[in-house]
N, CA, C and O atoms as a CHARMM CRD file, in Angstrom:
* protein
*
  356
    1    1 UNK  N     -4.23700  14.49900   5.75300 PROA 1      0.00000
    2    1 UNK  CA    -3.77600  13.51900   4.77800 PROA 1      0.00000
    3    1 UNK  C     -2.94100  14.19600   3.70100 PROA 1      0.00000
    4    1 UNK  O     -1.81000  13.77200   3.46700 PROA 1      0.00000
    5    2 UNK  N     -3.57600  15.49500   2.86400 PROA 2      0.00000
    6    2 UNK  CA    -2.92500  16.08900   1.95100 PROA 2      0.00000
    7    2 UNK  C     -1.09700  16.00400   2.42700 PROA 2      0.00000
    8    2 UNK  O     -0.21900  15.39900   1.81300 PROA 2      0.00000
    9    3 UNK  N     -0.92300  16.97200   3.93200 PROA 3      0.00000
   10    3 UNK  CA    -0.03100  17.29700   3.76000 PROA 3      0.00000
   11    3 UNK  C      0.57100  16.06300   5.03200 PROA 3      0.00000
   12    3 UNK  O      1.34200  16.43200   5.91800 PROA 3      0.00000
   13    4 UNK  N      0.18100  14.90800   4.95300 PROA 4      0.00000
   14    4 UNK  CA     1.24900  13.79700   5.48500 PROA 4      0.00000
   15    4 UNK  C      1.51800  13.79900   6.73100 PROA 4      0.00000
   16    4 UNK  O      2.46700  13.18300   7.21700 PROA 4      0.00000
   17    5 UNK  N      0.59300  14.58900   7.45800 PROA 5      0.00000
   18    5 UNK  CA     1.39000  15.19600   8.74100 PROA 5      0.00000
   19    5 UNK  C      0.54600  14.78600  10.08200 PROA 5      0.00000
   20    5 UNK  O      0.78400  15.29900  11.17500 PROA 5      0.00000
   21    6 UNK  N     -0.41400  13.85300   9.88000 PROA 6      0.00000
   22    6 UNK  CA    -1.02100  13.51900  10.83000 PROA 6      0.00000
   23    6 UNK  C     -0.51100  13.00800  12.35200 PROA 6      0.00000
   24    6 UNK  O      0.35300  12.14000  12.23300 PROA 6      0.00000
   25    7 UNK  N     -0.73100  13.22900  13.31700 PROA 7      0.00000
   26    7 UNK  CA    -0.00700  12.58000  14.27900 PROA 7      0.00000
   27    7 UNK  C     -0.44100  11.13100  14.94000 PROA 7      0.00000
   28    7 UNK  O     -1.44200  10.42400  14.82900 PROA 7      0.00000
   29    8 UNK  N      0.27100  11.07200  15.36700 PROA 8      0.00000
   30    8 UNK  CA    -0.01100   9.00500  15.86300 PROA 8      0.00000
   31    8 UNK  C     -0.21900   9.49000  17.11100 PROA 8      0.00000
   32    8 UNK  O      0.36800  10.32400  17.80100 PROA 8      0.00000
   33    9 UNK  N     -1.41800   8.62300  17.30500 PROA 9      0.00000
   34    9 UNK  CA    -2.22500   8.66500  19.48900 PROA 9      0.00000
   35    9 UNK  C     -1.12500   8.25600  19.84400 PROA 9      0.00000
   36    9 UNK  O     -0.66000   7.29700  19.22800 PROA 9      0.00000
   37   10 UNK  N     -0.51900   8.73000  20.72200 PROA 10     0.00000
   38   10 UNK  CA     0.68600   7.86200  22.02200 PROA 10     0.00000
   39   10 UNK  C     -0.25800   5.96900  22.08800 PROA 10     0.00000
   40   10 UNK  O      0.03300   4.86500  21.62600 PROA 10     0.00000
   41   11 UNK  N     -1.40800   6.50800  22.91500 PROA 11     0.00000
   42   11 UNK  CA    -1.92600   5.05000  23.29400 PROA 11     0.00000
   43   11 UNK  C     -1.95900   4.45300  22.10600 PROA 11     0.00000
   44   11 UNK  O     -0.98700   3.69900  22.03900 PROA 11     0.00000
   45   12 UNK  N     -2.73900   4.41100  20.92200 PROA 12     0.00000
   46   12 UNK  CA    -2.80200   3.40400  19.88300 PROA 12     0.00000
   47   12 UNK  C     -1.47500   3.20000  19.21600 PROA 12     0.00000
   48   12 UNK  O     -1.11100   2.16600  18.65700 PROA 12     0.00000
   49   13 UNK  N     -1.00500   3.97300  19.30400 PROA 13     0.00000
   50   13 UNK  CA     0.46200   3.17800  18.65400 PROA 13     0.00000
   51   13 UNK  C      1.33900   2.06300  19.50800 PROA 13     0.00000
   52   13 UNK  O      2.01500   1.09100  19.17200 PROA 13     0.00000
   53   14 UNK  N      0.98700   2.70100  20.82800 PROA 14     0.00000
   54   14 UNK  CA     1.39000   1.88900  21.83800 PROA 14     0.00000
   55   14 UNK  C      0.63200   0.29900  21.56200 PROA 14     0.00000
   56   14 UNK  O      1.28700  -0.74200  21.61600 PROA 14     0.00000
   57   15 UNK  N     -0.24900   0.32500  21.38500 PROA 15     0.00000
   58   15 UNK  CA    -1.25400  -0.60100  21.34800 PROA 15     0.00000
   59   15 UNK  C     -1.05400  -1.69700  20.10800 PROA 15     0.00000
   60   15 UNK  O     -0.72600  -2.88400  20.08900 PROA 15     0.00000
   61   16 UNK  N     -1.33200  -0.94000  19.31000 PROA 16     0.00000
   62   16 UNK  CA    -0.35000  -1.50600  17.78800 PROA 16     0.00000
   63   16 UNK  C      1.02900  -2.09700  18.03600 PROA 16     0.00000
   64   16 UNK  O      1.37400  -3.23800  17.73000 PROA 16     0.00000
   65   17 UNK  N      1.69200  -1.26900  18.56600 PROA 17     0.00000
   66   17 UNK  CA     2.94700  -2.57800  18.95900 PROA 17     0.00000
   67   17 UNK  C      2.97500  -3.29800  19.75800 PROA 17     0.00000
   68   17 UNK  O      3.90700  -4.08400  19.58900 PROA 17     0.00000
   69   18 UNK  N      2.26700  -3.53400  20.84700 PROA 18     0.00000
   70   18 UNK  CA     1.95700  -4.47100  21.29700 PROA 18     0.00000
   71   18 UNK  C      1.35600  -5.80200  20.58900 PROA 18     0.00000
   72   18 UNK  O      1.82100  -6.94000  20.64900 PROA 18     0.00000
   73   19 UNK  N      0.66300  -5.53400  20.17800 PROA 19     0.00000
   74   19 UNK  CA    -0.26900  -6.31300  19.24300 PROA 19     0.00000
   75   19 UNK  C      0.52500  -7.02200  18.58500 PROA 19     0.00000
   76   19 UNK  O      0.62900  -8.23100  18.79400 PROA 19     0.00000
   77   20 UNK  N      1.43000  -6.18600  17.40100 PROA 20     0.00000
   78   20 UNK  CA     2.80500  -6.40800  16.64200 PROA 20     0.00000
   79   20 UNK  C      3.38100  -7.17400  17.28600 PROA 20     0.00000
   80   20 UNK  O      3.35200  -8.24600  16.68200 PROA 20     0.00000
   81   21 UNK  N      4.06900  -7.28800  18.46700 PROA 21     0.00000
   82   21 UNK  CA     5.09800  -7.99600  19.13400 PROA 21     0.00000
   83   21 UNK  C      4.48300  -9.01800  19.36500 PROA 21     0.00000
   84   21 UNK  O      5.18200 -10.02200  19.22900 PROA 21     0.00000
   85   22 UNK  N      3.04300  -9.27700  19.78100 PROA 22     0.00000
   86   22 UNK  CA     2.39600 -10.23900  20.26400 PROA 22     0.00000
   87   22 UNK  C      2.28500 -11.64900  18.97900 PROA 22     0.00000
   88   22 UNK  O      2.04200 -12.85200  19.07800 PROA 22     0.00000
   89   23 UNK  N      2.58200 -10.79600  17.90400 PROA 23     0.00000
   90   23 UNK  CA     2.05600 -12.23800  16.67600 PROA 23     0.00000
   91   23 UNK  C      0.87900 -11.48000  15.81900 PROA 23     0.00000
   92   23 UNK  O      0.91800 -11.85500  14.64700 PROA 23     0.00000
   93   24 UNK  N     -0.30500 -10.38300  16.10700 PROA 24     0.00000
   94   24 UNK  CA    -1.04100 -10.28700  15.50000 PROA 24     0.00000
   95   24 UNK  C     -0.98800  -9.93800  14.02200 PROA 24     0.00000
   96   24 UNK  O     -0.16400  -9.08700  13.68600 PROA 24     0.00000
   97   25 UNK  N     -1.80500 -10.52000  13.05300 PROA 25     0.00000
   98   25 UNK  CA    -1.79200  -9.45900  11.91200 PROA 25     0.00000
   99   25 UNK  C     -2.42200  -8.25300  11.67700 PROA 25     0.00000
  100   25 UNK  O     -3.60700  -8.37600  11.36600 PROA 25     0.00000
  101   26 UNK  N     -2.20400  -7.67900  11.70300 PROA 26     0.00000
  102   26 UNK  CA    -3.01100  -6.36800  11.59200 PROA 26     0.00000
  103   26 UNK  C     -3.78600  -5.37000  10.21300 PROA 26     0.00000
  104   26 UNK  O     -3.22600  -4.50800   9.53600 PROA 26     0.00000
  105   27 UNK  N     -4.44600  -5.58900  10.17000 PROA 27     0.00000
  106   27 UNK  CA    -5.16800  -4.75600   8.66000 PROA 27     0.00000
  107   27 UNK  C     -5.92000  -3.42700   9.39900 PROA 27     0.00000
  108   27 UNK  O     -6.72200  -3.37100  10.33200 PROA 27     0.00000
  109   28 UNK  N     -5.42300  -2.60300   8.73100 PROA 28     0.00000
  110   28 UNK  CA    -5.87100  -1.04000   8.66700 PROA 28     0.00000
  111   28 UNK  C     -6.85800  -0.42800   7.68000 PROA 28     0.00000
  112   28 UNK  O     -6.46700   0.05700   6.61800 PROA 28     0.00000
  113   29 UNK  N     -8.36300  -0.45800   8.10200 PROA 29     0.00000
  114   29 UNK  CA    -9.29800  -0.51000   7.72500 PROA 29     0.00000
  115   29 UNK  C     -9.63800   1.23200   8.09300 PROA 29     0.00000
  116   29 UNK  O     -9.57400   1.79000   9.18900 PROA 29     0.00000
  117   30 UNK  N     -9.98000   1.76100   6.86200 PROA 30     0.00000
  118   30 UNK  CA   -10.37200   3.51700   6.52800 PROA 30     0.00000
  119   30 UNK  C    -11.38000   3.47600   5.91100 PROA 30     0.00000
  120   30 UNK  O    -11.72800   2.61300   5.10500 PROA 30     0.00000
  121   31 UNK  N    -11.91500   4.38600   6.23500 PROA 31     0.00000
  122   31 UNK  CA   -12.64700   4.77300   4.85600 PROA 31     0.00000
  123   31 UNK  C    -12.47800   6.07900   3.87400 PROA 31     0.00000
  124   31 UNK  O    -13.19600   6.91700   3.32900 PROA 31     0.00000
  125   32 UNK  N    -11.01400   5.71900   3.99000 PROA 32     0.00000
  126   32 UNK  CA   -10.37700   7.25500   3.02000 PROA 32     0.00000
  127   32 UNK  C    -10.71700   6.40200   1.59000 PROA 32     0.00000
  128   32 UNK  O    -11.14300   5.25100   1.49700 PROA 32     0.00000
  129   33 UNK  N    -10.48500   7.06500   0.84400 PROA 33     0.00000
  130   33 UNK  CA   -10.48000   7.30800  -0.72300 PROA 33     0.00000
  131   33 UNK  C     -8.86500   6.70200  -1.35500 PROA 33     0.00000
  132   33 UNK  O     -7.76800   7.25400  -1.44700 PROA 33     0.00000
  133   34 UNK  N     -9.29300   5.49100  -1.66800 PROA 34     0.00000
  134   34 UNK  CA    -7.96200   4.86100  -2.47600 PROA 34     0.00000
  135   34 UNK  C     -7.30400   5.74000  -3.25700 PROA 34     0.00000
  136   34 UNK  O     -6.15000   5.44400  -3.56800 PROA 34     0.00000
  137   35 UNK  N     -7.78200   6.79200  -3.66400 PROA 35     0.00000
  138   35 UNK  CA    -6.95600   8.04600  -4.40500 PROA 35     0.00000
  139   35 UNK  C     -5.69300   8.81200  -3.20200 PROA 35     0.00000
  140   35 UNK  O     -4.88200   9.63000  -3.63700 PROA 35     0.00000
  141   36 UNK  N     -5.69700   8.46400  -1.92800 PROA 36     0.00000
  142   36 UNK  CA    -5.33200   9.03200  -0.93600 PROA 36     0.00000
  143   36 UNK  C     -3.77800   7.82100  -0.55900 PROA 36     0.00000
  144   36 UNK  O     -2.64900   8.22300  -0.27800 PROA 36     0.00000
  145   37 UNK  N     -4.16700   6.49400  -0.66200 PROA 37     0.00000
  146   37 UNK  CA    -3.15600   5.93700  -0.60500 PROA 37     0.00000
  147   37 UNK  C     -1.85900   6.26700  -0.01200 PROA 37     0.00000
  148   37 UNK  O     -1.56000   6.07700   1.16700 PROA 37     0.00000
  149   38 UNK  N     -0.89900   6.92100  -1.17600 PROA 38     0.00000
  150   38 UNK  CA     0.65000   6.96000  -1.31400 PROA 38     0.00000
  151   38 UNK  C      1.02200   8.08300  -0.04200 PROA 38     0.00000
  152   38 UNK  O      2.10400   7.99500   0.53900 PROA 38     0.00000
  153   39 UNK  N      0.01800   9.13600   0.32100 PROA 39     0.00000
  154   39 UNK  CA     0.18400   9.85800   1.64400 PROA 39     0.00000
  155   39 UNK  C     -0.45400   8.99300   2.52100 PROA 39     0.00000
  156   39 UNK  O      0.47900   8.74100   3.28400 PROA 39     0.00000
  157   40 UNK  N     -1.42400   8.35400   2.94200 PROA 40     0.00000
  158   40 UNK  CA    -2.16500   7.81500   4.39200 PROA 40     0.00000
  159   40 UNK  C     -0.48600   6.88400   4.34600 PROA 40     0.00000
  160   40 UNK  O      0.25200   7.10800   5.30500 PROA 40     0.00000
  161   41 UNK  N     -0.00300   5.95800   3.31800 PROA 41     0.00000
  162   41 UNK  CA     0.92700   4.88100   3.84700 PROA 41     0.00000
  163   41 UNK  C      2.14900   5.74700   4.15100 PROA 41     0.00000
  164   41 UNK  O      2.87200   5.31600   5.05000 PROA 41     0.00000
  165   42 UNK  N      2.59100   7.15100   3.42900 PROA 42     0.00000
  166   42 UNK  CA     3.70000   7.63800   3.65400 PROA 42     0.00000
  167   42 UNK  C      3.76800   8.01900   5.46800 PROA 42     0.00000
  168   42 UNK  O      4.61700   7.80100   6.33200 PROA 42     0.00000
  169   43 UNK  N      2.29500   8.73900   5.47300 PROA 43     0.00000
  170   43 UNK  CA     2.24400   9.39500   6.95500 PROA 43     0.00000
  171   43 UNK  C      1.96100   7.91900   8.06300 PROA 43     0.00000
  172   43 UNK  O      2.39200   8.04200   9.21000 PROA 43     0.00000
  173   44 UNK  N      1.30700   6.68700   7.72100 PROA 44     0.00000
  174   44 UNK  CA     1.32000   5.78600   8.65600 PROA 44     0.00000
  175   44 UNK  C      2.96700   5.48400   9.19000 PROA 44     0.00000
  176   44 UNK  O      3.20800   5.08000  10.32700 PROA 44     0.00000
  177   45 UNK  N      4.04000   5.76100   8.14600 PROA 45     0.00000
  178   45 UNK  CA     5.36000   5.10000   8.28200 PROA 45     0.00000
  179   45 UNK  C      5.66300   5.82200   9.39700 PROA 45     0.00000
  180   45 UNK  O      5.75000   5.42200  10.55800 PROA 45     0.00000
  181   46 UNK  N      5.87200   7.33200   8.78500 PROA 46     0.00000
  182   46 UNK  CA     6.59600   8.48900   9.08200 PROA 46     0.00000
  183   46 UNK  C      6.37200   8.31900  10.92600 PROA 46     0.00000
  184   46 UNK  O      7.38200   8.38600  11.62600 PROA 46     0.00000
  185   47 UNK  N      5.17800   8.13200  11.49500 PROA 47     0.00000
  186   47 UNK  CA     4.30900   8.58300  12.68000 PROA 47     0.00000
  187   47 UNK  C      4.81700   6.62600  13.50200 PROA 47     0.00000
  188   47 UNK  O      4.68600   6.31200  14.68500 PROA 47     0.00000
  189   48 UNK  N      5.33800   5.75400  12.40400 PROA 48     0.00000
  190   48 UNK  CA     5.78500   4.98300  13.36900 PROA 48     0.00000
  191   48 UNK  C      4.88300   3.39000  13.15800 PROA 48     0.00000
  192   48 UNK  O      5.40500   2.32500  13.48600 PROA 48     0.00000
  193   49 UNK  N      3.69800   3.46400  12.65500 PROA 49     0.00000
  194   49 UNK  CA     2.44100   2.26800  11.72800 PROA 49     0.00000
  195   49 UNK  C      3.54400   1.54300  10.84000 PROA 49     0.00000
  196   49 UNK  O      3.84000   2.00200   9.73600 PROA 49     0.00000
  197   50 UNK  N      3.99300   0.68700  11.22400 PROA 50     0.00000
  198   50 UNK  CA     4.90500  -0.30700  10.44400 PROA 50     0.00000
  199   50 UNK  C      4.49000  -1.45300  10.52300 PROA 50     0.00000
  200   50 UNK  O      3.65600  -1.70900  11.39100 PROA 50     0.00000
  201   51 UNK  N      5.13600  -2.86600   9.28800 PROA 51     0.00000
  202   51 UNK  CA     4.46600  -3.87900   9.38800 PROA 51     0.00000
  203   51 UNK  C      3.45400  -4.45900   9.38600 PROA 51     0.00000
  204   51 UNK  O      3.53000  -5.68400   9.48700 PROA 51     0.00000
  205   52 UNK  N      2.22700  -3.88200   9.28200 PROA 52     0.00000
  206   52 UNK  CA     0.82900  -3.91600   8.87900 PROA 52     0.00000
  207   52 UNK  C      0.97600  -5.10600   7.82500 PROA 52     0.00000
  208   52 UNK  O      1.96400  -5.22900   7.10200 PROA 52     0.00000
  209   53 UNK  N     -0.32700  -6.12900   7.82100 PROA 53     0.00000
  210   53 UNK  CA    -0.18900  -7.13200   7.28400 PROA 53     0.00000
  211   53 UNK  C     -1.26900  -6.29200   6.09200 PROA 53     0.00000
  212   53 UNK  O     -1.60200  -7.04700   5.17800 PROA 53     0.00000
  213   54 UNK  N     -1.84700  -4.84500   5.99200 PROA 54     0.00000
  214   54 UNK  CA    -2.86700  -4.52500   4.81600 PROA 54     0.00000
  215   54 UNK  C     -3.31500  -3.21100   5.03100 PROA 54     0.00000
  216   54 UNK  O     -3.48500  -2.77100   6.16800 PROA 54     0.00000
  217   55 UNK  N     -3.52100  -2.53800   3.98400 PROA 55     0.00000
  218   55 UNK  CA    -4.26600  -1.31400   4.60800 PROA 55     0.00000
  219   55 UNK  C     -5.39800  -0.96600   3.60200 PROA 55     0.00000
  220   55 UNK  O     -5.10300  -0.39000   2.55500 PROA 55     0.00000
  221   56 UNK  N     -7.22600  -1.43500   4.00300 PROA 56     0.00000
  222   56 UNK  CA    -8.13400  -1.61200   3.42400 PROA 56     0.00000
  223   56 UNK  C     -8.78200  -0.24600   3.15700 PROA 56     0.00000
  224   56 UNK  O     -9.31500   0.34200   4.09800 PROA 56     0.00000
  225   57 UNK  N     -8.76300   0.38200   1.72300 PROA 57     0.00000
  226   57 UNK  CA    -9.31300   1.33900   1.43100 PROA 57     0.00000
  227   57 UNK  C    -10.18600   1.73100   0.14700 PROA 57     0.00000
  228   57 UNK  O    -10.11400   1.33100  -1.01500 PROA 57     0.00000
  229   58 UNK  N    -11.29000   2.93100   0.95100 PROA 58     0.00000
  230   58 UNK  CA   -12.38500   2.83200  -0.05400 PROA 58     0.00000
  231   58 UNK  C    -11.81700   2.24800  -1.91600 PROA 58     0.00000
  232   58 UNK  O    -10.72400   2.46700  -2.43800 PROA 58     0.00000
  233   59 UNK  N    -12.82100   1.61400  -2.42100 PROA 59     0.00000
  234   59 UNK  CA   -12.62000   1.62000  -4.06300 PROA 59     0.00000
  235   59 UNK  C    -13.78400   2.29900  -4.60200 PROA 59     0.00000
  236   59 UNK  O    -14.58100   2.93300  -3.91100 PROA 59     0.00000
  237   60 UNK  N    -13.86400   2.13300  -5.96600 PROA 60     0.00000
  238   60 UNK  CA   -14.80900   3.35100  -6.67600 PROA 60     0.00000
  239   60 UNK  C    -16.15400   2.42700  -6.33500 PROA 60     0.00000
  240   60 UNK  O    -17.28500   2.87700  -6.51800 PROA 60     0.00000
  241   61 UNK  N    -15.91500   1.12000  -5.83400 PROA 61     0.00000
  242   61 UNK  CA   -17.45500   0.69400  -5.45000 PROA 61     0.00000
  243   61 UNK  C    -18.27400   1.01800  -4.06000 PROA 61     0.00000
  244   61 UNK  O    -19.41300   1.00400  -3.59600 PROA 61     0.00000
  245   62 UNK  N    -17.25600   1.24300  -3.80300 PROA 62     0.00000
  246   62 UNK  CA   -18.06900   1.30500  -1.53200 PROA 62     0.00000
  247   62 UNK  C    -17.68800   3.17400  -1.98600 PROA 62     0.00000
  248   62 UNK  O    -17.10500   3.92500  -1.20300 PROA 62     0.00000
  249   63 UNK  N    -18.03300   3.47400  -2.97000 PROA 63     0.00000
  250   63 UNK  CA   -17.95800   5.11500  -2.54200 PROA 63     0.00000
  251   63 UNK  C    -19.97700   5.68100  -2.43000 PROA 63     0.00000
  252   63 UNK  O    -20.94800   5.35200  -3.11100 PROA 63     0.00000
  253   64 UNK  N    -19.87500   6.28900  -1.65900 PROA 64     0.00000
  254   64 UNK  CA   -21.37000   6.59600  -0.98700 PROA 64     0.00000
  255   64 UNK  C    -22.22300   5.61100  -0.06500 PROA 64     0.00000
  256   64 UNK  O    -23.38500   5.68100   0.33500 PROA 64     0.00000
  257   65 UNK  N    -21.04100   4.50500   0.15800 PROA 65     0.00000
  258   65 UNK  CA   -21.34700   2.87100   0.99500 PROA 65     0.00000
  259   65 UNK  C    -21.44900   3.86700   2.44500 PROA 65     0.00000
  260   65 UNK  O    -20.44400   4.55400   2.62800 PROA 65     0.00000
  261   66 UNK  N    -22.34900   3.98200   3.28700 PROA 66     0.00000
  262   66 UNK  CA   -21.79300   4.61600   4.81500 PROA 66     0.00000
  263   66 UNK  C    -20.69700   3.48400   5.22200 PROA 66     0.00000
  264   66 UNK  O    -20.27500   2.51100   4.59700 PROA 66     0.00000
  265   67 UNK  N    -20.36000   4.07200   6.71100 PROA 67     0.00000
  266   67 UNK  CA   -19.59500   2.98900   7.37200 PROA 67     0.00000
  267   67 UNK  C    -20.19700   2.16200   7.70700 PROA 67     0.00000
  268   67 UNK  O    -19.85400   1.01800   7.40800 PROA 67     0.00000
  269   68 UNK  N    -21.05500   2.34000   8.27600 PROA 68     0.00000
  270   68 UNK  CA   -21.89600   1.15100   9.49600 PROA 68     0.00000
  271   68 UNK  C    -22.01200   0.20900   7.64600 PROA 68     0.00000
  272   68 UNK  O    -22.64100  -0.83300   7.83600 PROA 68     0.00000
  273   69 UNK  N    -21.78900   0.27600   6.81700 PROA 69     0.00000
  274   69 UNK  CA   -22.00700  -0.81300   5.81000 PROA 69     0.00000
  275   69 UNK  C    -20.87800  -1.02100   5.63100 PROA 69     0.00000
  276   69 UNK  O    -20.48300  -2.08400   6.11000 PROA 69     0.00000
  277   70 UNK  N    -19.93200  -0.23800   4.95800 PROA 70     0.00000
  278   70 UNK  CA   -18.30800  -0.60500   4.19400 PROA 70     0.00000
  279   70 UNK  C    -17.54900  -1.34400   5.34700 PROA 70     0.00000
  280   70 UNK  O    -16.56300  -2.02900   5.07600 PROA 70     0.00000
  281   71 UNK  N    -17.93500  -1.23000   6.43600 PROA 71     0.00000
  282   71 UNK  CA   -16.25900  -1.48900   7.49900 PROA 71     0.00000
  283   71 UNK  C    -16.94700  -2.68900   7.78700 PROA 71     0.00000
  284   71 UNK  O    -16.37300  -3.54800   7.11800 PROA 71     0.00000
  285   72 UNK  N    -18.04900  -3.31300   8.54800 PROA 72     0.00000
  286   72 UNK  CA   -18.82900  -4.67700   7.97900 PROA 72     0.00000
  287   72 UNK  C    -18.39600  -5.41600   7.41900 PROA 72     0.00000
  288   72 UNK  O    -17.82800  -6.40200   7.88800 PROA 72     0.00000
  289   73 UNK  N    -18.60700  -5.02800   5.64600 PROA 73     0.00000
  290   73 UNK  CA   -18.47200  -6.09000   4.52400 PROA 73     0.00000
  291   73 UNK  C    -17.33400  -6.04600   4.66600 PROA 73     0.00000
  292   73 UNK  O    -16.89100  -7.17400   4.88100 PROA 73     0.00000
  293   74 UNK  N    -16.29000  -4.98700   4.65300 PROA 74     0.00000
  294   74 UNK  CA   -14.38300  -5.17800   4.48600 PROA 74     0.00000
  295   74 UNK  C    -13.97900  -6.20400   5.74500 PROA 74     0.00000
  296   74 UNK  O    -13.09700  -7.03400   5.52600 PROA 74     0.00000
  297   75 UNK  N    -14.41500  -6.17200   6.64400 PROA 75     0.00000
  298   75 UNK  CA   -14.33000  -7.29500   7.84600 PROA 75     0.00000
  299   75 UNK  C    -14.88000  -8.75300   7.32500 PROA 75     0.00000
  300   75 UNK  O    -14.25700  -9.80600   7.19000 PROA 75     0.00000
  301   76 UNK  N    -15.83000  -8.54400   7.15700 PROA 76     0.00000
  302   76 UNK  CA   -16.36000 -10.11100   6.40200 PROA 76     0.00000
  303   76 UNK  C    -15.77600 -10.65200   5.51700 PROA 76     0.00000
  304   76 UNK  O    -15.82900 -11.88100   5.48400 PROA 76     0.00000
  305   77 UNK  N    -14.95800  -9.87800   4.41500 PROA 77     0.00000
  306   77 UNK  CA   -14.24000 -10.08200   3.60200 PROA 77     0.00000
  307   77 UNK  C    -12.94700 -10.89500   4.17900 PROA 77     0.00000
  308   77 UNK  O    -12.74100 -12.02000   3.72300 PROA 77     0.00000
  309   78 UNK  N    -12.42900 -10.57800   4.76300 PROA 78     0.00000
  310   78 UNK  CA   -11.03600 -10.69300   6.08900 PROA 78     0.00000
  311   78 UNK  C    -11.26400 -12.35600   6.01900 PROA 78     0.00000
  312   78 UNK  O    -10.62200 -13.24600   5.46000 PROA 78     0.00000
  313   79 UNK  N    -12.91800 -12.36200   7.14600 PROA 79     0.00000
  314   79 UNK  CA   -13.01900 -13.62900   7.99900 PROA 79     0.00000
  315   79 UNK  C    -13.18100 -14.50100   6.27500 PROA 79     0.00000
  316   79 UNK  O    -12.94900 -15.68000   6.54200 PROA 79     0.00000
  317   80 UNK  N    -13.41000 -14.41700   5.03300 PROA 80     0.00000
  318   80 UNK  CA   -13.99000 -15.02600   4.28400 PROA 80     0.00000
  319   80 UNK  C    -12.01200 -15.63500   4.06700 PROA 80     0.00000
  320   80 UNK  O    -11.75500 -16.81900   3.84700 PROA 80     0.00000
  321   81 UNK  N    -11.17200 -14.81900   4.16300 PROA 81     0.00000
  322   81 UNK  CA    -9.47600 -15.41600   3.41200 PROA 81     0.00000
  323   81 UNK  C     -9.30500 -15.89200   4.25000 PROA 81     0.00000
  324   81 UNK  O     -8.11200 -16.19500   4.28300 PROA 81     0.00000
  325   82 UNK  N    -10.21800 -16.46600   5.77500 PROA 82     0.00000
  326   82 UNK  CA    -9.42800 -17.15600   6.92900 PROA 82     0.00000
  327   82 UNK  C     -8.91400 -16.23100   8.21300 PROA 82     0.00000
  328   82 UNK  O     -8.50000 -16.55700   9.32600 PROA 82     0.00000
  329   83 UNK  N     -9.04300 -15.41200   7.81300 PROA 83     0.00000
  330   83 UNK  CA    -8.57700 -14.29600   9.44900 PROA 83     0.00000
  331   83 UNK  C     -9.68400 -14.33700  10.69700 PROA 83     0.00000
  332   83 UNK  O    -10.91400 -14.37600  10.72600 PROA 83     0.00000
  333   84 UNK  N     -8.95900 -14.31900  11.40100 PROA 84     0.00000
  334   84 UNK  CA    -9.58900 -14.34800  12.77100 PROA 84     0.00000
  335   84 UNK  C    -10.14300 -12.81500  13.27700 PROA 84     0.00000
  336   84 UNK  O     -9.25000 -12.10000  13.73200 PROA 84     0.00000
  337   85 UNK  N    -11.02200 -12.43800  13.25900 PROA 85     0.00000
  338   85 UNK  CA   -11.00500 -10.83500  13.95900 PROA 85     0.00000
  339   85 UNK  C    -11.17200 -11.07000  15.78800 PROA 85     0.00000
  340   85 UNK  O    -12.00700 -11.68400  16.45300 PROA 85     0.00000
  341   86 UNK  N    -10.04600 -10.32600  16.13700 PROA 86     0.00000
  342   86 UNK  CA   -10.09900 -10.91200  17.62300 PROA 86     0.00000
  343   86 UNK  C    -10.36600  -9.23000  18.15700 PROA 86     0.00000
  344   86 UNK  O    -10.67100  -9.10200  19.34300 PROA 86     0.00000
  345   87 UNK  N    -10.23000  -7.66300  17.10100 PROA 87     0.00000
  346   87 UNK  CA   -10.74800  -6.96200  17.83300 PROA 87     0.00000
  347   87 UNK  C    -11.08900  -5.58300  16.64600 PROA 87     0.00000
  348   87 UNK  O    -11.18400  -5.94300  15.47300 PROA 87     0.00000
  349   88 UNK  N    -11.23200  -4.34800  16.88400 PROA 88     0.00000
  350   88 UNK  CA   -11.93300  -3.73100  15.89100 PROA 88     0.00000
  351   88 UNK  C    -11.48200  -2.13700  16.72600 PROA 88     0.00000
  352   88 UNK  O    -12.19200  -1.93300  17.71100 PROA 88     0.00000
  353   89 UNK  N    -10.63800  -1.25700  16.50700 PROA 89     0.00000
  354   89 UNK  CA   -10.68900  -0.47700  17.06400 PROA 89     0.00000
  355   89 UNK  C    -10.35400   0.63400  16.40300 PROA 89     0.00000
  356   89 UNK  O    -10.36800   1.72200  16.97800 PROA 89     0.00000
């Protein structure tokens, strides 16, 4: 993350545009550290992650939240504005 340089899976990006082309919205759910932001979105661009309808990340409240709790409630949150979750990967 520091240094921006992460690489994109061949398959999930593949997958992601598919998805993309298909109509889906897509929200990008981490559990990085909202302090991390301005690199995770620089390196999502860079690697090809475009168009994303959101990208859901820790706040100073879900910090010490595990996952099996934070990625849950941030999903429930989703279905609560009306989104459909049709998958989770």
């Amino acid at each position: 993350v520091f240094k921006m340089k992460a690489p994109a899976l061949p398959s999930s990006l593949l997958l992601y545009n598919s998805l993309l082309a298909r109509g889906f919205k897509i929200f990008l759910l981490t559990g990085r550290n909202e302090s991390l932001r301005n690199g995770t979105v620089h390196n999502l661009f860079q690697v090809g992650y475009k168009g994303w309808a959101g990208l859901i990340m820790r706040g100073e409240s879900d910090q010490g939240t595990s996952a099996g709790v934070y990625k849950p409630k941030k999903r429930g949150e989703l279905v609560k504005k009306g989104y459909r979750l049709w998958g989770s990967v």
